[in-house]
Structure formats: C-alpha cells, structure tokens
C-alpha positions in Angstrom: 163.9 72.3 188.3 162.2 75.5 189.1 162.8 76.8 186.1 161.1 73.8 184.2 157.8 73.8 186.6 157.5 77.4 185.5 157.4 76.1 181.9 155.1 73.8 182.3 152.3 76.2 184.6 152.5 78.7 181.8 152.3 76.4 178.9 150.1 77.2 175.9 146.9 76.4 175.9 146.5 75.1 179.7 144.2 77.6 181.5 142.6 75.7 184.2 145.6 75.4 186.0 146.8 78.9 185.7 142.8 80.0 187.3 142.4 77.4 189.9 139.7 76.0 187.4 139.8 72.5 186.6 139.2 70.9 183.2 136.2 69.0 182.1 135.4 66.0 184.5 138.1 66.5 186.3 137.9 64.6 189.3 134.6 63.0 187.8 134.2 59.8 187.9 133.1 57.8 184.5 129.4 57.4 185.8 129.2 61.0 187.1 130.6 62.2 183.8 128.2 60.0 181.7 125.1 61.0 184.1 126.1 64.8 183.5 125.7 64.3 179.3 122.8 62.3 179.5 121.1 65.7 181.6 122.4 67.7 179.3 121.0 65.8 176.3 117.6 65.6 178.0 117.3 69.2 178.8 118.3 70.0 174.7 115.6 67.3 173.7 113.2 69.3 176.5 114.1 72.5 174.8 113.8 71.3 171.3 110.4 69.6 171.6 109.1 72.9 173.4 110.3 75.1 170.6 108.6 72.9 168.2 105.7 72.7 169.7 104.8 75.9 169.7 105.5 76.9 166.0 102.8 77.0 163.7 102.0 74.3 161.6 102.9 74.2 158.5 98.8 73.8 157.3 98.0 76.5 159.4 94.7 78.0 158.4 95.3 81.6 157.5 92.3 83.4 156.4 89.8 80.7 157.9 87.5 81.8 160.8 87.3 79.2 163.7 84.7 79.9 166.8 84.8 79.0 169.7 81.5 78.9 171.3 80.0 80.0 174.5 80.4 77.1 177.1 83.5 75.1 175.5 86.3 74.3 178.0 90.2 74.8 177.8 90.2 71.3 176.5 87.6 71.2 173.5 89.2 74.4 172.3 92.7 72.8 172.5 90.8 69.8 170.8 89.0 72.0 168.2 92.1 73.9 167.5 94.5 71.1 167.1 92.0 69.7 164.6 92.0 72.7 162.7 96.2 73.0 162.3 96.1 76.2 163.9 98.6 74.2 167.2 100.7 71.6 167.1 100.4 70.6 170.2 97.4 70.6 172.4 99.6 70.3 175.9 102.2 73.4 174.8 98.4 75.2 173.9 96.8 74.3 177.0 100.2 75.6 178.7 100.5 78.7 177.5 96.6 79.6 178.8 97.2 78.5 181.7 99.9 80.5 182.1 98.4 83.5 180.7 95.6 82.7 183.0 95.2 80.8 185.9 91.6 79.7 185.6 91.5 78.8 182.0 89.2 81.0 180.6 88.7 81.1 176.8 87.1 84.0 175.4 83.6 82.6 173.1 84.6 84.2 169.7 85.1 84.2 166.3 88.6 83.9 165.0 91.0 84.5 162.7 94.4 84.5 161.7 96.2 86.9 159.0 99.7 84.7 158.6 100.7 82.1 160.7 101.3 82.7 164.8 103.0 80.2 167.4 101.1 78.8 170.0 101.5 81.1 172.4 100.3 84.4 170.7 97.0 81.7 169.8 96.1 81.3 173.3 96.9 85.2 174.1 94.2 86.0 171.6 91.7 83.6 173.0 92.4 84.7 176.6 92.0 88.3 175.7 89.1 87.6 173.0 91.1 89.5 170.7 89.3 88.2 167.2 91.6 89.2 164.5 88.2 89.8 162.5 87.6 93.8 161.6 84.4 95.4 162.6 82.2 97.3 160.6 80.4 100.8 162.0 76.6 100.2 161.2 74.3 102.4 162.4 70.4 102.0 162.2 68.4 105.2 162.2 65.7 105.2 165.0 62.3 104.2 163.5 63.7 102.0 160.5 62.1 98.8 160.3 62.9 95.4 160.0 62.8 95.7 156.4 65.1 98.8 156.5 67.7 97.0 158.8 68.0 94.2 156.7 68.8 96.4 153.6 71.4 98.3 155.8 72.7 95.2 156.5 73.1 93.7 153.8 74.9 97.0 152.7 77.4 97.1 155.1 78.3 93.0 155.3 79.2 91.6 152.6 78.0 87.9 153.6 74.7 88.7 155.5 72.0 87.2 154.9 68.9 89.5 154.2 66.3 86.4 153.6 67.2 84.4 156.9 67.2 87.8 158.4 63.3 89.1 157.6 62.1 85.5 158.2 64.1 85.4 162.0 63.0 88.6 163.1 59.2 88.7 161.9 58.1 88.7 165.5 60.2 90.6 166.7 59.4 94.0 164.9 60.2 97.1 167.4 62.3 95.4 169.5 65.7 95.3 167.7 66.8 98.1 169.0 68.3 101.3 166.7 72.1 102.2 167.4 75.3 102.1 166.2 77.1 98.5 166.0 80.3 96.9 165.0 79.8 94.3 163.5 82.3 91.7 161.5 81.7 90.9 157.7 80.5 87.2 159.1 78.2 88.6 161.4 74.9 86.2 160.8 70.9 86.8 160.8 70.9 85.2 164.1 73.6 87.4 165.8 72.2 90.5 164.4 69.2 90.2 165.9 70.1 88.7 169.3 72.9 91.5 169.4 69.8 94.5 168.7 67.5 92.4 171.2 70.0 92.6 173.8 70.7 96.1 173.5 66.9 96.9 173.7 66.3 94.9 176.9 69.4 96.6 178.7 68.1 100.8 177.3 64.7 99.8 178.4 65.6 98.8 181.7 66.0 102.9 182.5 62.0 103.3 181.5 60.2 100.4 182.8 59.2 102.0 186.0 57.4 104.9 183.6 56.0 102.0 181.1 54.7 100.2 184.3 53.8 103.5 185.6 51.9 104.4 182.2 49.2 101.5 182.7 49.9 100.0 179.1 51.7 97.0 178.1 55.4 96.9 177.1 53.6 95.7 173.9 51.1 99.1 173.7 54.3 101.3 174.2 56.5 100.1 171.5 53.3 99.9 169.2 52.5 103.8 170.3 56.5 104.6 170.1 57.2 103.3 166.2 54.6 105.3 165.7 55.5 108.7 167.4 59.1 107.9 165.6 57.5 108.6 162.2 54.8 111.6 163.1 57.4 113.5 165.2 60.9 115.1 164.2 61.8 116.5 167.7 61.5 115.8 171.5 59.3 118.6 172.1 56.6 117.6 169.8 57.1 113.7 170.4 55.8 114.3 174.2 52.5 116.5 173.1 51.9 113.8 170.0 52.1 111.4 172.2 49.2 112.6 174.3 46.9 113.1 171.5 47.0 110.3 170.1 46.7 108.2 173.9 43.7 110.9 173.9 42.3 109.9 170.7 42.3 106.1 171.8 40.5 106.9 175.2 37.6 108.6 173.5 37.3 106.3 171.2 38.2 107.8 168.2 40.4 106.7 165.2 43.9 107.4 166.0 44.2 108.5 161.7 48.0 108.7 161.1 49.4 107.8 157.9 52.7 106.5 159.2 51.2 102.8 159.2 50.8 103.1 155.9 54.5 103.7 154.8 55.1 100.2 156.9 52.2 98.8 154.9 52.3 99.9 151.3 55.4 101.8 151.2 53.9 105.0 150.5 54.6 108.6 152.3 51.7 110.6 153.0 51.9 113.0 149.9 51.4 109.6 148.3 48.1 108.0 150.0 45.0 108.2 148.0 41.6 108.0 149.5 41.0 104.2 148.4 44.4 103.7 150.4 42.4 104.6 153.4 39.9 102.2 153.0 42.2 99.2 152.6 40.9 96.7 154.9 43.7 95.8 157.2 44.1 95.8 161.1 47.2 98.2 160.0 44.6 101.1 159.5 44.3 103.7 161.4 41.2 105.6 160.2 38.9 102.2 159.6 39.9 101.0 163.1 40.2 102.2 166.1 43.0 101.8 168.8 46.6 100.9 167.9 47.4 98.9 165.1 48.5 95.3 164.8 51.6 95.9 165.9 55.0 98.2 166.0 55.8 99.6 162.3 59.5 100.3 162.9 62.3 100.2 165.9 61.5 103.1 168.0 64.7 104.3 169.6 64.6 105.4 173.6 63.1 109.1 173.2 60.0 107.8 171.2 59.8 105.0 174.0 60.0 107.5 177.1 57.2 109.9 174.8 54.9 106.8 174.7 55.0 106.4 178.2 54.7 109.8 179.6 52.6 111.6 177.3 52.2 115.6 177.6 49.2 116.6 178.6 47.6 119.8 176.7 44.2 120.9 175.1 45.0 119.5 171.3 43.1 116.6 169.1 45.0 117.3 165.9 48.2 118.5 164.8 49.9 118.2 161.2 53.6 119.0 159.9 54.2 121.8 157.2 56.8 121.0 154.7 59.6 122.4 156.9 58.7 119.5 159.5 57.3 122.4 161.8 54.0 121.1 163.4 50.7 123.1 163.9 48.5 122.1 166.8 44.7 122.4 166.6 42.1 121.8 169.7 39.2 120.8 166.9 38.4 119.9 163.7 37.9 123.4 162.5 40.9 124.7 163.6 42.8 121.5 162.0 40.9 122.3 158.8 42.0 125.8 158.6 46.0 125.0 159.5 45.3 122.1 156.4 44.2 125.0 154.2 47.1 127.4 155.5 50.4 124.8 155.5 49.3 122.4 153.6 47.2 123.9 150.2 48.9 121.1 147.6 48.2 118.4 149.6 45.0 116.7 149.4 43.5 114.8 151.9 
C-alpha cells in the first residue's frame, strides 16, 4: 500500500500536490470560480479598450498644423483634437494631461505632427508646448523699416504674407522692434508684428525713466531715434548727433538730414538732387522745421537711449566721409570747409 501511494504522489504531470499548491479552483465553489473569469475578462476588456484608445487613428493628420488658442480649456482641446483625428478618444486624452499635469494646462500653440503618435505623447506635447513646427533664425537690422521687414520676411517664410503685413503695421512704424526671432514657416502678418511690438515694449521698459526724464514724448524719441539710426554708425557719434540735432530743433532751425528721404523716395544721399529737397512733404527736413511726420525705420535700443540723453558739446553740423568717419563743425563755415575737404564729389 505504501508502495502504491508513492506512485501515485509522484505521478506525471501532477505538481500541485508534490508543492503544497493546489490546482485551479480547487476548493472553489462554481460561483466563486465563475465570479473569478468574469474579473478576469473585465480587466482584459479594461486593458484592451485602454490600448486602443490611445493609438493613433488611423486618419491621423500628419503634416497638418492644428492650434490651440490662448484661453481654450482641457476640454475644447480634447474636443478640437478628437475632431481633427489626431485622438481617438477624448477621456484616454484628457487622462493622460491630467496625469502629466495636475492642473490641466494646455500650452496655446501651433501644432504639428511628422507621423502618427499615441495619445499620450499628444498631450506630452501640448503640456510641454513642444510644437513640432521648425523655427527659422530672422534677424532684422536696427533701423530697417517696415518696408524692409516685410521683404525680410517674406524671404525667410515661405508663406508670409508681405501685403497683409505693410497694411497691419502702417501705424505702427518704429515700434516693431529690431532683433533676432524664430519664427515658424506659418508665422502670420499678425504674429509678426504683435511678436516685434512685444519685444519693444519689454527693451523700452529699461529707458523710460530717461525718455520721461528727457521731456519729449515716447512718440518724439522714436521719431528722433529712426533717425540717429541712419546718420550715425557708432555709439560715440549717435550721443553727440543726437544733441545737434535736439539743438537744431530748440533754435528753430531745420534739422536738414537726408535720411528721411531714403524712407520717402528711396534714394541715399549721393542720390538727392536739389528739386528733391524741395518736395513738399511733412517728411522734409530742410523745408520744415522740427521732426518729421513720424519714425522712418525701427530704431533698435542704442539709437533709443541717444535720443533721450543727448551729448552735450559746442557742434551745429557734422557730415560722414566715405569711410563712415564723421567731421564735426561748430558753424557753417567750418561745415563748408570739412564738405570741401571729405566730401569734393559730392554735391550738395
């Protein structure tokens, strides 16, 4: 009998006994054993719908740029995206942010997708803001103007518009500030300029107590700064040009500098004629006096911080040689002569 019970503890096949484990439902009743399947099913079917959920669709729109704009809430983005096939669900969406981060912030940005992504690398981009858009480097020289933006522009993005551009920012000459930007090939009229607005408001806010403490206008400044931005070269001269021209103005004389002239007619000064400097427009400097209609490019900070604290000193002219070296004179004779000297070819 022994013998035959140690046959049967070591037959093939039969491990539970041999470990002290017992089989499957062993000891399970048929409701307990039913009950246990049923969880199990559920908690595949949980599993399942949760993995499908968060693939891609099968529309998803590679390529396309979606935004999401400034204000929108966890749930108009889940709507906005869900309309656009880029998640399949909006709960597994609205999920993974929150889970990503607690207070369900959405970064407002443009987006898009190179190849298909699942849900949850979708709401990692919009809680980081990362775009999936490339930047372009743009820089615009200090001084350019409005017109000379928009060409740059235009240049660099391939879908900018340069009309809408000119017509949007016509009153807003000098104040789009000069700098480098990165901006994406889809970067609009409208962004551009709110972007270079922005970015003048926060470099002027270092030099408002001199503007305030200068006793002109914000307006009088930049008007006085696009102009030192095309009649000085350096720092050192922008200061000293700066207070000959403010000089000019208080004694009533015609500030005469051709750089309006360039923003008018598009001519340099080698290029003006005499009946050039009689056109009749409030953009001329030697027919009128005080500053001229308004700013005639972006003046960048420097030109900005020269307009507002001009350097004192005993000059009323000055002129640049063809090196861009300039030649100060305290009168008109002394002008004349440094005319005659550096400037023989040129006539006047």
């Amino acid at each position: 009998m022994e013998h035959t019970f140690n046959n049967i503890g070591h037959a093939p096949g039969n491990g539970y006994s041999n470990k002290g484990i017992p089989p499957p439902f062993l000891g399970m009743d048929a409701r307990s054993a039913k009950l246990f399947m049923v969880v199990v099913l559920v908690v595949i079917f949980i599993l399942s719908f949760i993995s499908l959920s968060i693939l891609p669709p099968s529309t998803f729109p590679v390529g396309r740029v979606v935004s999401i704009k400034s204000g929108m809430s966890l749930g108009e983005v889940s709507a906005l995206f869900k309309k656009e096939s880029i998640i399949r669900s909006r709960v597994a969406f609205e999920a993974c942010v929150t889970l990503l981060d607690g207070d369900h912030n959405v970064v407002a940005e443009d987006y898009a997708f190179r190849e298909p992504v699942s849900t949850c690398v979708v709401a990692e981009r919009v809680v980081k803001g990362i775009s999936g858009i490339p930047a372009t480097r743009v820089t615009i020289p200090e001084g350019f103007s409005n017109r000379e933006i928009a060409a740059v522009l235009k240049k660099n993005l391939q879908e900018f518009n340069e009309k809408v551009f000119l017509s949007r920012a016509q009153k807003k000459e000098g104040y789009l500030f000069p700098d480098t930007y990165f901006l994406k090939s889809i970067t609009s009229a409208q962004d551009a300029i709110k972007l270079m607005e922005e970015n003048f408001e926060k470099k002027i806010i270092s030099i408002r107590p001199l503007i305030s403490a200068s006793g002109h206008s914000l307006q009088d400044i930049v008007i006085m700064a696009s102009i030192i931005e095309k009649e000085a070269l350096i720092d050192e001269d922008r200061g000293v040009i700066s207070g000959i021209l403010w000089k000019r103005i208080e004694i009533g004389m015609p500030l005469q500098v051709d750089a309006p002239f360039l923003y008018l007619l598009k001519k340099t000064s080698a290029e003006l004629t005499q009946d050039d400097l009689k056109i009749n427009s409030r953009y001329n400097t030697y027919i009128n006096k005080g500053l001229p209609a308004g700013p005639i490019g972006n003046p960048g900070i420097a030109a900005l911080r020269a307009a507002a604290t001009p350097k004192d000193s005993p000059y009323l002219y000055y002129l640049s040689d063809n090196n861009g070296v300039m030649h100060y004179a305290k009168d008109f004779e002394e002008h004349k002569r440094n005319k005659a000297k550096y400037l023989s070819k040129i006539e006047y």
